[in-house]
N, C-alpha and C positions, 0 to 999 in steps of 0.2 A: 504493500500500500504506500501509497507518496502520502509525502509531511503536508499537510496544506498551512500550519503555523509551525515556522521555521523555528524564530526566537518568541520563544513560548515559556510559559513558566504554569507552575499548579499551586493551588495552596489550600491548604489542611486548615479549617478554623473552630477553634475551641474555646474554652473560657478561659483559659488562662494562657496558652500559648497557637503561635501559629506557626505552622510551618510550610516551607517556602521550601519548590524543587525548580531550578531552571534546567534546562536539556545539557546535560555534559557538566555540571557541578554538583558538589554537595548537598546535601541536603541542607536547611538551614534552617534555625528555627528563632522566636521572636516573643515576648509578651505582647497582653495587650492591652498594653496602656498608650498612652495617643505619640510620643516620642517614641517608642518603639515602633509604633505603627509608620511613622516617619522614616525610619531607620530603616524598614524594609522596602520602604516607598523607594527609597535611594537605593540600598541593593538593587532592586530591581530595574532601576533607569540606570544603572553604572553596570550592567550585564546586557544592559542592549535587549532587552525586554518590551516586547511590543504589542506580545496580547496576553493576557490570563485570566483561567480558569477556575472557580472557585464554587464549593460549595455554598447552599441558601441555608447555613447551619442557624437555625433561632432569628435572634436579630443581630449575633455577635457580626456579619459581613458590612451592617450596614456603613459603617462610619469608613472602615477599611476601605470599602467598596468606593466613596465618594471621594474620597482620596486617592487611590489608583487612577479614577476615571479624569480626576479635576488634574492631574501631572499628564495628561493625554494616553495610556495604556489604556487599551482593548479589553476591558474587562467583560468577562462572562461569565454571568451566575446562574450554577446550574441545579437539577435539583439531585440531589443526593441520591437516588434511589437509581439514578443512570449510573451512578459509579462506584456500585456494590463491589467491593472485594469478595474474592473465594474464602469463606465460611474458616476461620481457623488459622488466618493468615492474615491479619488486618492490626495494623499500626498505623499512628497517627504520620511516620513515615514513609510506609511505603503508600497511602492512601495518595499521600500529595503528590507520588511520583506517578501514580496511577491515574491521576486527575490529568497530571501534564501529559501523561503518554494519549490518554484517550482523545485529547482536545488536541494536538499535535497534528492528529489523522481524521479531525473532524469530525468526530466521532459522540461531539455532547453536542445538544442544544442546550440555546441562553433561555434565560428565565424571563416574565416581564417586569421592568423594573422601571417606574412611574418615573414622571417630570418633578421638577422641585415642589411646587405647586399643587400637581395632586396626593405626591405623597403627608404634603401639610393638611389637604383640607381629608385624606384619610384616616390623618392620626385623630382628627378632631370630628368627625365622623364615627368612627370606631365608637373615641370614649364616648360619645354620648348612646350609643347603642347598649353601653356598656351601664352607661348609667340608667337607663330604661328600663332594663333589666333588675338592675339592684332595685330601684324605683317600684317596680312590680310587684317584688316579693316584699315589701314592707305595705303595699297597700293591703296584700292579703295578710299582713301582721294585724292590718288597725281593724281587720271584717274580723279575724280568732277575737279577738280584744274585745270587740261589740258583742260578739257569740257567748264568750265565755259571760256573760254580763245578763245574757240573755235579751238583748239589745237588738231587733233581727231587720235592721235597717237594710243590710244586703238584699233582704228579699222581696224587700217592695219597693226601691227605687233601684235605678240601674246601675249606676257606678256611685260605689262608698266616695272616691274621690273626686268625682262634680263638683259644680258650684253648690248644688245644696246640702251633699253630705257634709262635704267640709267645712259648712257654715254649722250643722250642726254637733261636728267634734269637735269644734276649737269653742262652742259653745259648751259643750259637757265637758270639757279640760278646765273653761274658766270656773267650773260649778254649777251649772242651772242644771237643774233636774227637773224641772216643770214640760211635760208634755207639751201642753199647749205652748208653749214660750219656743220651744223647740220646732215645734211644725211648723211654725212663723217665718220660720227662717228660711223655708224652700222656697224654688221657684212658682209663680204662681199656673206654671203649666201642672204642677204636681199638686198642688193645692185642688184645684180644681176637677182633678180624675182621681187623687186615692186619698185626701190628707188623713181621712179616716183609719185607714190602715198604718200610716206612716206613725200617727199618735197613736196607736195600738204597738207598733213592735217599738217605741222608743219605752213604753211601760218595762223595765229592767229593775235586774237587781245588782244597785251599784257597788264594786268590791274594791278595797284599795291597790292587790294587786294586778285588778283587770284595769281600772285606771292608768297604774303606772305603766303598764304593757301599751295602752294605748295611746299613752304619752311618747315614750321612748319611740314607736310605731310613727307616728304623728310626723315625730321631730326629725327620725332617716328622712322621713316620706319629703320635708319639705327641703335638706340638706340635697339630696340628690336632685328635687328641681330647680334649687336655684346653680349646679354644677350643670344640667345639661341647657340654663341659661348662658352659663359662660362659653359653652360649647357654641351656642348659636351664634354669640358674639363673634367668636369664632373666624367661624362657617362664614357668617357677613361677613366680617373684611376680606375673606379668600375669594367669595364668590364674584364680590363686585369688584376686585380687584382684575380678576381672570375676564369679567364680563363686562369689566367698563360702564356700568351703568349705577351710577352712586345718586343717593337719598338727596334731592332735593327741595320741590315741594311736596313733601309724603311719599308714600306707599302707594306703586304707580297699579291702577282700581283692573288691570286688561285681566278679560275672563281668563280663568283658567277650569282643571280638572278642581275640584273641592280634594283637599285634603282629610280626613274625617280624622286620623290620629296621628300623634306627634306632631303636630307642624312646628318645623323650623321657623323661628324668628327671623326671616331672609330681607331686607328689602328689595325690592323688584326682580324676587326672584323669577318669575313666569320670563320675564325680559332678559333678566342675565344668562340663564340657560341657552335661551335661545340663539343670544349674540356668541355665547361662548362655542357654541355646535353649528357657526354659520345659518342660523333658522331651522334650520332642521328636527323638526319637532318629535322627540319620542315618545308625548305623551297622546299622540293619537292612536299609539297604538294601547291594547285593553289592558289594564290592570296597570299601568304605569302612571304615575301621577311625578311631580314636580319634587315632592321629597323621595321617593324611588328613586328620579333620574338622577340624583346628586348621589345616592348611597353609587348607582354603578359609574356613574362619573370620578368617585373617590377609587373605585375597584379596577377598571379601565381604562381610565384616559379618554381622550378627546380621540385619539386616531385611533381607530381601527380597523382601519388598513396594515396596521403590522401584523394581523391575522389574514393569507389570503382570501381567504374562502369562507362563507358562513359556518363551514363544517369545522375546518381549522376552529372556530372564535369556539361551537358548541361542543369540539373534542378536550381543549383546555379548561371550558367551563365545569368539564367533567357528567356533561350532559349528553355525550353521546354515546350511544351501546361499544362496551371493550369487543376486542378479539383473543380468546382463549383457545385455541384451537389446537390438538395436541391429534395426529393420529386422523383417524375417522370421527371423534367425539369434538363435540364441543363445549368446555367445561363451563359452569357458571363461575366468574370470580370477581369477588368486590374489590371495587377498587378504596385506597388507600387513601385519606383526605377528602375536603370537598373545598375549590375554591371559594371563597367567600361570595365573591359576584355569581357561582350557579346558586348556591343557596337565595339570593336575592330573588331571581328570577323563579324557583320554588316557593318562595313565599308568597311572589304575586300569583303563581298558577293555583295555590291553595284556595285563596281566595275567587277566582273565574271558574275553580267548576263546578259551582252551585247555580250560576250566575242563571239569569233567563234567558237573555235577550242576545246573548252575547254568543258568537258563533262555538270561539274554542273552548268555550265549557260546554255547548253539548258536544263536541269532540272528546272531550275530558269524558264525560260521564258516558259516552260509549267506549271508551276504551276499557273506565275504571271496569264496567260490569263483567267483559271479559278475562283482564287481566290484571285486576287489583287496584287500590288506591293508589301506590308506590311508582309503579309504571305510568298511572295515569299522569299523576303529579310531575314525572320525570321530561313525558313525554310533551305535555302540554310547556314546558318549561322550555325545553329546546325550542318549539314554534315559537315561543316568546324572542328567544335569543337571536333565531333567523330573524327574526321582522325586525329587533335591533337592530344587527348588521347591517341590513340591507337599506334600513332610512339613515343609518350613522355614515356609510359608505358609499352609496348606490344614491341618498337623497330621495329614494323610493316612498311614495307617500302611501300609509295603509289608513283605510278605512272600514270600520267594522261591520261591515254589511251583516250581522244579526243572525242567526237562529232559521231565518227560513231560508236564505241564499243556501246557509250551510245542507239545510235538508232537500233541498231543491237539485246539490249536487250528488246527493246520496241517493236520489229518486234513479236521477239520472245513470249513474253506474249500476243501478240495479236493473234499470233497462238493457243497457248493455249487454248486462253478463244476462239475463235471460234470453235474448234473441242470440247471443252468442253460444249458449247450450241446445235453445233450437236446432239450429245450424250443426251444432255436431250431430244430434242425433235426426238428422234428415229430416224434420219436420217445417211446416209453414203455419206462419203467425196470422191470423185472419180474424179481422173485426173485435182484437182486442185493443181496449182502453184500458192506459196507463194513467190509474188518479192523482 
């Protein structure tokens, strides 16, 4: 096999050290602390060093990584599982000479590794998902709290942390135990369809240690939203920075998709989006809205075109069926990981195949009945990711022609293939109607 990277180097990275193999020298190895990092920076530009290859170990590559690339080397981060050593032979040594031997012969692909800018509005994206999360499990701290109290607010309004529940715990934290005093506090949309109920489950019995539980509960609950406030803050300066479109007389009113949960505190985000992806609108397509488009904006970048092909974007997303192929069998085998951006696109397809109106949930729901929720959910998730590609790449516009187009094409293949069985077995179709 010919070298396609002549002066090439590998490198092993750890938590505490690194190790550096260029083609024809020793091995060599480095801490990592940022002057060492430095230190190998220069071996490496002083061996005439032009491209390398390195493991996506954690996050220990990051900093390394930006510093190789910023001294102009060809860095390529690859992912670990292309450069498995043989089973019983694996050192941190001979790893990194095995890294440079395989990348030498072309033999790894790089990994995707975001612009400055979206790996920022990632990190800040992340945490706040992160904080969502934590955010979650202490609201179901303050419903056990109200429960153990015998308190059964959960069950007759919808969300304990609304506007009206929360007026009515930060009212039972300050002391009122009065029913009526309590029910005052809801919305007048709730007043007027259940208050009866709502003054029936607020009748508890109050305990000092279901108080302090719903104190402690209360006080996460509000800690972590004023942290995924910071987050949005965030999120703003990145977005409008990327989109050029900054606050200034308000919050610009242009329709968009309705966000129903979480929304981002963005200004004119409908607008920055759009300037940021040249117009090109992802949210016409189903189950994508405006805070969606930023979580895969964080996940993917702006180009993708560095994916040829929609199959390339839905084989890395980890969304397209593997090849196990051993023999005459073909085995099933799960794969390893999930990228964060397929998960995305899972989550909006959870939500579309319940949907009515919407074409690829009854797609979804004929698939589910066959071959399970798991498949269905998988499959409608790739369809998601093609019509990405192709409006992010192609500027292809989709529109969701609904529920009966989609059955109207199923009429139609069923025609087919019944005049097409005609046909095999010699017979002739006569004065039937197709409904």
């Amino acid at each position: 096999m010919e070298k396609l990277f002549k002066n090439s180097a590998g490198i092993d990275i750890g938590a505490k050290k690194v190790f550096v193999y260029v083609d024809g020298e020793s091995v060599v190895s480095f801490f990592t602390f940022t002057e060492d990092f430095e230190r190998a920076r220069d071996y490496l530009k002083s061996k005439n060093v032009t491209s390398v290859a390195m493991e996506a170990t954690g996050v220990y590559w990051t900093i390394l990584y930006e510093m190789l690339t910023e001294s102009g080397i060809d860095v390529w981060l690859v992912d670990g599982r292309q450069t498995r050593q043989v089973p019983g032979r694996k050192t941190d040594v001979k790893d990194c000479q095995w890294i440079q031997q395989l990348h030498s012969y072309g033999l790894l692909t790089r990994c995707f590794v975001a612009e400055a800018d979206i790996k920022e509005l990632r990190s800040y994206v992340r945490l706040r998902e992160d904080h969502i999360r934590s955010q979650s499990m202490h609201i179901n701290h303050m419903q056990k709290a109200l429960t153990l109290m015998n308190i059964r607010l959960g069950e007759v309004i919808d969300q304990v942390h609304g506007k009206s529940g929360m007026a009515i715990i930060e009212a039972i934290l300050s002391g009122e135990r009065n029913p009526e005093k309590l029910v005052a506090l809801c919305h007048s949309s709730i007043l007027k369809k259940k208050a009866a109920e709502v003054k029936k489950s607020l009748n508890g019995k109050y305990t000092n240690s279901g108080l302090f539980a719903l104190k402690q509960a209360y006080d996460a609950y509000r800690f972590y939203q004023s942290q995924i406030d910071q987050c949005d803050e965030k999120i703003n300066l990145v977005i409008n920075k990327m989109g050029k479109v900054y606050k200034k007389d308000g919050v610009s009113k242009m329709k968009r998709k309705p966000i129903r949960h979480h929304k981002p505190m963005v200004d004119n985000l409908g607008q920055n989006m759009l300037n940021i992806f040249k117009d090109r609108d992802a949210t016409l397509i189903s189950g994508i809205t405006d805070y969606t488009w930023i979580q895969l904006l964080s996940e993917v970048g702006t180009d993708l075109s560095k994916w040829p092909t929609e199959k390339h974007f839905t084989s890395w997303l980890g969304l397209a069926p593997g090849q196990n192929q051993t023999g005459s069998k073909n085995r099933r085998a799960k794969k390893k990981g999930r990228p964060k951006a397929g998960q995305i696109f899972r989550i909006i397809s959870q939500g579309l195949i319940n949907s009515k109106n919407i074409a690829i949930g009854a797609f979804g729901r004929r698939l589910r009945a066959r071959k399970g929720p798991s498949t269905a959910i998988k499959a409608m998730a790739r369809k998601i990711a093609e019509f990405y590609w192709r409006v992010m790449v192609k500027g292809l516009e989709f529109a969701e022609n609904g529920i009966k187009h989609y059955e109207a094409l199923l009429l139609q293949k069923k025609k087919n293939a019944f005049i097409r069985l005609a046909a095999e077995l010699n017979k002739t179709i006569e004065n039937v109607e197709f409904a």
